[in-house]
Legacy VTK file of the C-alpha trace (Angstrom):
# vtk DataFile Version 3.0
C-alpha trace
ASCII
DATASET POLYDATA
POINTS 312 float
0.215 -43.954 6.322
0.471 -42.327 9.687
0.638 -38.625 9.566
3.436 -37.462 11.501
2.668 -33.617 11.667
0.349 -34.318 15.313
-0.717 -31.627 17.317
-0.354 -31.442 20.785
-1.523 -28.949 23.229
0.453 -29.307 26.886
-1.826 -29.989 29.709
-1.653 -26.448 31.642
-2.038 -24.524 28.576
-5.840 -23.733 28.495
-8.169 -24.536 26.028
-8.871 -22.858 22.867
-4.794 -21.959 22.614
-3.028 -22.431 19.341
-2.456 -25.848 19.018
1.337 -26.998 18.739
2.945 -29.171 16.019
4.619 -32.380 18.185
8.060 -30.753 17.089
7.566 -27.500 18.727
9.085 -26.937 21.982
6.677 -25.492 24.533
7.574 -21.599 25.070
9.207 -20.957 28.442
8.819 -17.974 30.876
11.430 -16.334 29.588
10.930 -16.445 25.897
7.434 -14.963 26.734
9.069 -12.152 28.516
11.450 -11.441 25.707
9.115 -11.838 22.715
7.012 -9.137 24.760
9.470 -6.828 25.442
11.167 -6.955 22.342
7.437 -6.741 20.173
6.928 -3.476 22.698
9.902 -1.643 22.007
9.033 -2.157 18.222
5.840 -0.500 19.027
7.167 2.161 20.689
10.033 3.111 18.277
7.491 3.217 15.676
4.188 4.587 17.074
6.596 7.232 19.357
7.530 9.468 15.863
4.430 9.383 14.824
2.650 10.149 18.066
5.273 13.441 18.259
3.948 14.361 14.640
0.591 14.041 15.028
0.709 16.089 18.201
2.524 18.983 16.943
0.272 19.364 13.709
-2.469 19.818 16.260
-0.406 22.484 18.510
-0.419 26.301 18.758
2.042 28.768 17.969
2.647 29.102 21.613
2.879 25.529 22.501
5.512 24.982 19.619
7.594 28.279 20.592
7.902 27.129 24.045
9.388 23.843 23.535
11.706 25.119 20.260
9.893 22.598 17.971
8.540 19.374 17.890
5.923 18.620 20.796
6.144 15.522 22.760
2.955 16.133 25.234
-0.007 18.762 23.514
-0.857 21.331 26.183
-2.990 22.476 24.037
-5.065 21.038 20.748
-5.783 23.401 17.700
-7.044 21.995 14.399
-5.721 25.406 12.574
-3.829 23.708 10.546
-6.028 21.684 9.147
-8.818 23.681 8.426
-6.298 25.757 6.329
-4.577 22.720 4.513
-8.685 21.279 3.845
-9.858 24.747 2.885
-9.599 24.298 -0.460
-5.904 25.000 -1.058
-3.442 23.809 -3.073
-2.986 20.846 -0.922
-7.084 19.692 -1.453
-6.181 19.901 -4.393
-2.749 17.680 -4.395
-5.297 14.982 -2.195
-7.651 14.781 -4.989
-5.090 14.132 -7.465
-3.534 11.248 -5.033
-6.898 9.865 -4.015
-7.985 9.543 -7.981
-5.135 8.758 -9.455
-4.652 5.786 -6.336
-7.963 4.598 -7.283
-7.921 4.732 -11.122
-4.871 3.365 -10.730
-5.670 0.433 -8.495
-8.522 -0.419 -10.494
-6.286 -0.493 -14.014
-3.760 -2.608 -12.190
-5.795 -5.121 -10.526
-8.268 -5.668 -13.631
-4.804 -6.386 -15.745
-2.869 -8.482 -12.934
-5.743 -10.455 -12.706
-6.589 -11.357 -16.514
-2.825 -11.903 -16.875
-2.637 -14.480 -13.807
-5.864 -16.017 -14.522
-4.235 -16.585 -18.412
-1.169 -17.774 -16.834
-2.578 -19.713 -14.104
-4.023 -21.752 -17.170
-1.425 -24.313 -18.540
-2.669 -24.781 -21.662
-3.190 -21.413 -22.680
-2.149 -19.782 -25.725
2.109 -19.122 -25.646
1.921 -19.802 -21.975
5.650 -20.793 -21.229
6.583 -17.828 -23.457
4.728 -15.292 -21.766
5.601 -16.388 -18.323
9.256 -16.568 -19.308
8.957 -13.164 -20.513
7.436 -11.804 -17.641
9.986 -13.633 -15.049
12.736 -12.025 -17.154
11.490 -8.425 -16.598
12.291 -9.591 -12.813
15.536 -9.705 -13.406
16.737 -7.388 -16.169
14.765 -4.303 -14.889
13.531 -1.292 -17.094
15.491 0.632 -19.766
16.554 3.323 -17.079
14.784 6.440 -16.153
16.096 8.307 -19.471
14.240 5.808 -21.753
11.234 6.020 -20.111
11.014 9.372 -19.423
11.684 10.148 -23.602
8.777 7.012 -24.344
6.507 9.202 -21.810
7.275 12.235 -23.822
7.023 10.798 -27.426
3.614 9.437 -26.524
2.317 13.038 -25.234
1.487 12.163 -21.614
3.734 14.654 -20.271
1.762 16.724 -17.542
-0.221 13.974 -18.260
-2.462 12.144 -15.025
-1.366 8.931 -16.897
2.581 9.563 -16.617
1.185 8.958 -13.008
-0.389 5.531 -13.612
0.762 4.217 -16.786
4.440 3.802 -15.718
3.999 1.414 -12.957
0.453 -0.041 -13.678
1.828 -3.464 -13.610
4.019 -5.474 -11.197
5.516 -9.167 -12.058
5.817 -10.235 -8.288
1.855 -9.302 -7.697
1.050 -11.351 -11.150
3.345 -14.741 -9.952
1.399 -14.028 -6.277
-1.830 -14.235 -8.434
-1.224 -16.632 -10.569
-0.227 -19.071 -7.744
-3.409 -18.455 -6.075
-5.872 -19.068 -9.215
-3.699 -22.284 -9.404
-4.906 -23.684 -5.982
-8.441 -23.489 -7.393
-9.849 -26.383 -7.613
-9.552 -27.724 -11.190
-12.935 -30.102 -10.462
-14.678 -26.420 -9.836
-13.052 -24.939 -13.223
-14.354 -28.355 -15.404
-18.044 -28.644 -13.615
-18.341 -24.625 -14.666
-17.242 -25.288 -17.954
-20.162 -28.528 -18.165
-22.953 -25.848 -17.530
-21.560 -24.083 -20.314
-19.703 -21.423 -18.953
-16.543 -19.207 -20.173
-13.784 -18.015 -19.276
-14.731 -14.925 -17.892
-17.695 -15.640 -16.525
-15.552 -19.075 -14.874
-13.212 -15.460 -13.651
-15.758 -13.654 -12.699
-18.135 -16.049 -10.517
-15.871 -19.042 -9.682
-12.538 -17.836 -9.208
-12.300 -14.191 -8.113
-15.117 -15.132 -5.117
-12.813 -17.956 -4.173
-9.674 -15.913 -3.705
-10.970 -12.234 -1.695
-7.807 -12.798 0.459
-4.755 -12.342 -2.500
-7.190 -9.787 -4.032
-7.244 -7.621 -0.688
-4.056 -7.340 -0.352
-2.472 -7.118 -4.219
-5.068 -4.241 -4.248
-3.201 -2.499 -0.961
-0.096 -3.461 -2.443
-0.490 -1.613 -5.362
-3.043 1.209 -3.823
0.235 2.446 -1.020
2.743 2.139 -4.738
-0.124 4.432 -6.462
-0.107 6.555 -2.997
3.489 7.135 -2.271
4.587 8.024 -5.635
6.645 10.444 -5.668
8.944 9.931 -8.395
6.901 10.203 -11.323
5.130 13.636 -10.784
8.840 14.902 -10.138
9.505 13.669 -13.353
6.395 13.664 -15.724
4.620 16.570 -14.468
5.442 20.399 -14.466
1.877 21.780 -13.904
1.460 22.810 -9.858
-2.004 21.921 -10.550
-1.439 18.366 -10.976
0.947 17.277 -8.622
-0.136 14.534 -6.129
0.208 14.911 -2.372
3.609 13.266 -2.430
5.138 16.217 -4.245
3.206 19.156 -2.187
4.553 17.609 0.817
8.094 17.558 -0.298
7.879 21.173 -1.839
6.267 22.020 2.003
8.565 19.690 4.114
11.857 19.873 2.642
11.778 23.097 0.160
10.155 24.644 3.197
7.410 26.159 0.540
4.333 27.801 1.992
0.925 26.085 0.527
-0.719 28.869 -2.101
-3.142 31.274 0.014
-1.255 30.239 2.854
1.673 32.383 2.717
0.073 35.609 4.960
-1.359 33.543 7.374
2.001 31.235 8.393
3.668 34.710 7.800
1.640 36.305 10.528
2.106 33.572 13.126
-1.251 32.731 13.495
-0.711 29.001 12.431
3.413 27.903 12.884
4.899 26.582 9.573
6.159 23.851 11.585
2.267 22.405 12.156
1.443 22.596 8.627
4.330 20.786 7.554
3.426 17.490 10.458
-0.115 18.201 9.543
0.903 17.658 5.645
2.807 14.465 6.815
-0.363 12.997 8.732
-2.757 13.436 6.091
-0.505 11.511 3.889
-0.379 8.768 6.183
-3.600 8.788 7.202
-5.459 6.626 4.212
-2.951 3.635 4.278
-2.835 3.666 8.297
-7.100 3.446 7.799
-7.059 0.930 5.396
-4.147 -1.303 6.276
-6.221 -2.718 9.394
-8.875 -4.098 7.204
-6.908 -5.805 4.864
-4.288 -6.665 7.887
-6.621 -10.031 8.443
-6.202 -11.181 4.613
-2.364 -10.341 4.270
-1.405 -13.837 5.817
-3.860 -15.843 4.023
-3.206 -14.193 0.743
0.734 -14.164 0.963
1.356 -16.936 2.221
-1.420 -19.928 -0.019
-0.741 -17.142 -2.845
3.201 -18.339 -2.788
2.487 -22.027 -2.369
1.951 -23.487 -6.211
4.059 -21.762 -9.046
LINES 1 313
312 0 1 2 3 4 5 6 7 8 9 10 11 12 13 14 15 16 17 18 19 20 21 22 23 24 25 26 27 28 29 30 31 32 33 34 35 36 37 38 39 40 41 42 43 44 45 46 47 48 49 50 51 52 53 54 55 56 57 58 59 60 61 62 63 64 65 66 67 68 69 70 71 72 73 74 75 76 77 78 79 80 81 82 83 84 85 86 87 88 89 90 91 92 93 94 95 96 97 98 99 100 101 102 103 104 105 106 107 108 109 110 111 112 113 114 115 116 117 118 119 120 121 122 123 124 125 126 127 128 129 130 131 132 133 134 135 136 137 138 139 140 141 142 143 144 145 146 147 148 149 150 151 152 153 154 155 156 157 158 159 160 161 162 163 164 165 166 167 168 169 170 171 172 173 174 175 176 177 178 179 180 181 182 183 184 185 186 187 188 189 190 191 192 193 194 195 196 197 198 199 200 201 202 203 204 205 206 207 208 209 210 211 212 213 214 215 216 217 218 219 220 221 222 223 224 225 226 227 228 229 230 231 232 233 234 235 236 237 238 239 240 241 242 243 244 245 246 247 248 249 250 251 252 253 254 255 256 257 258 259 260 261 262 263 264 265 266 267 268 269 270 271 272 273 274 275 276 277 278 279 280 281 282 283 284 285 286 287 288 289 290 291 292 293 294 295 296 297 298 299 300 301 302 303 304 305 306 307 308 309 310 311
């Protein structure tokens, strides 16, 4: 049979250029042009907001009074802010409660996606149709509502509770189905030689599988790490205890309540650091984990997503 999916390459293109399928049009001039300046002004209208945050978190009191708020060009760079947010605060505090509970909470999800997709991924396991059916229902006929939930979080005594922070949305379908059709492309010949040299089923997991699929795993974990990171909604509603309220909250009590940060209060009220800085300095430290790690995990997100939807 002839394969009709041929690459071609067009003679003036140079070599080591993506290669073209034969029903691909060559790009013109133009379309270059317009892809470029289209993908630029994306860039811009992004990166520009954040570039004017990040700048005024790291300007003086007299740099923000002369332009009436937010800075477009620092004349000036002071990391006051900062140092008072990271001086062991109530926000240090709010960023260890976001960084554990995002990791505890990453690790919970993952190890249950995956043992649920590797069971699922398995055909013959134990009420296999009925679990999957199950599971694609939840997709569609969504939770009780926030009143149920919030009175099951209170009759099992996690109220002001770091699980009401985890427990809740510990597991997503859509990351198990993404799962599930990866394990599936495994090999079956590597499954049934492991199983020959007398292996189980975790250790088939464990050495076989999970090695064989670091792309899906990358980015399920980031998937679920920025839903553990940006949660807002549940310490609003489970937690009533300053003391353990994640970032999310702090910077919404700072941002939009326009609170001052505890031992803060004299200091902003002097003028000696502009409430205006803490409140973009708040904003970048939020951003800043999942801007650091998204990068790393930016090379797997095709590869995962994409072979991770093929089978299923």
């Amino acid at each position: 049979m002839t394969d009709t999916s041929v690459l071609v390459t067009d003679d003036d293109e140079p070599k080591g250029k993506r290669q073209r399928p034969a029903w691909e049009e060559p790009p013109t001039r133009v379309g270059l042009t317009a892809k470029g300046v289209i993908l630029g002004i994306a860039v811009l209208a992004i990166l520009f907001p954040i570039w004017i945050v990040l700048v005024t978190s790291l300007s003086d009191a007299e740099t923000i009074n002369e332009t009436g708020g937010l800075v477009v060009w620092p004349e000036g760079i002071s990391f006051a802010a900062y140092r008072e947010l990271l001086s062991g605060g109530e926000v240090s505090r709010a960023m260890m409660v976001s960084i554990g509970v995002t990791l505890v909470g990453t690790l919970f999800s993952m190890t249950v996606s995956v043992l649920a997709a590797y069971g699922l991924s398995r055909l013959g396991s134990l009420w296999h149709r009925t679990l999957l059916f199950t599971l694609l229902a939840t997709m569609f006929f969504g939770g009780a509502g926030i009143i149920p939930t919030y009175l099951l979080i209170q009759s099992l005594g996690l109220m002001n509770t770091y699980a009401a922070l985890i427990l809740p949305m510990a597991v997503n379908v859509f990351n198990i189905l993404v799962l599930r059709a990866f394990f599936m492309n495994v090999g079956q010949e590597i499954i049934d030689s492991a199983r020959i040299d007398g292996a189980g089923d975790f250790r088939i997991l464990w050495q076989m599988v999970l090695p064989l699929s670091r792309a899906v795993l990358a980015v399920i974990s980031l998937f679920y790490a920025v839903a553990y990171w940006g949660n807002w909604f549940a310490g609003f509603i489970y937690i009533t205890d300053q003391e353990k309220l994640p970032l999310q909250n702090v910077l919404q009590q700072i941002v939009v309540a326009n609170e001052r940060p505890a031992g803060m209060a004299q200091v902003i009220g002097t003028g000696q650091i502009p409430s205006l800085a803490v409140q973009t300095a708040v904003m970048i430290l939020a951003l800043l984990p999942v801007a650091i790690l998204s990068p790393f995990v930016q090379r797997h997100f095709k590869k995962g997503m994409l072979i991770g939807a093929v089978k299923g």
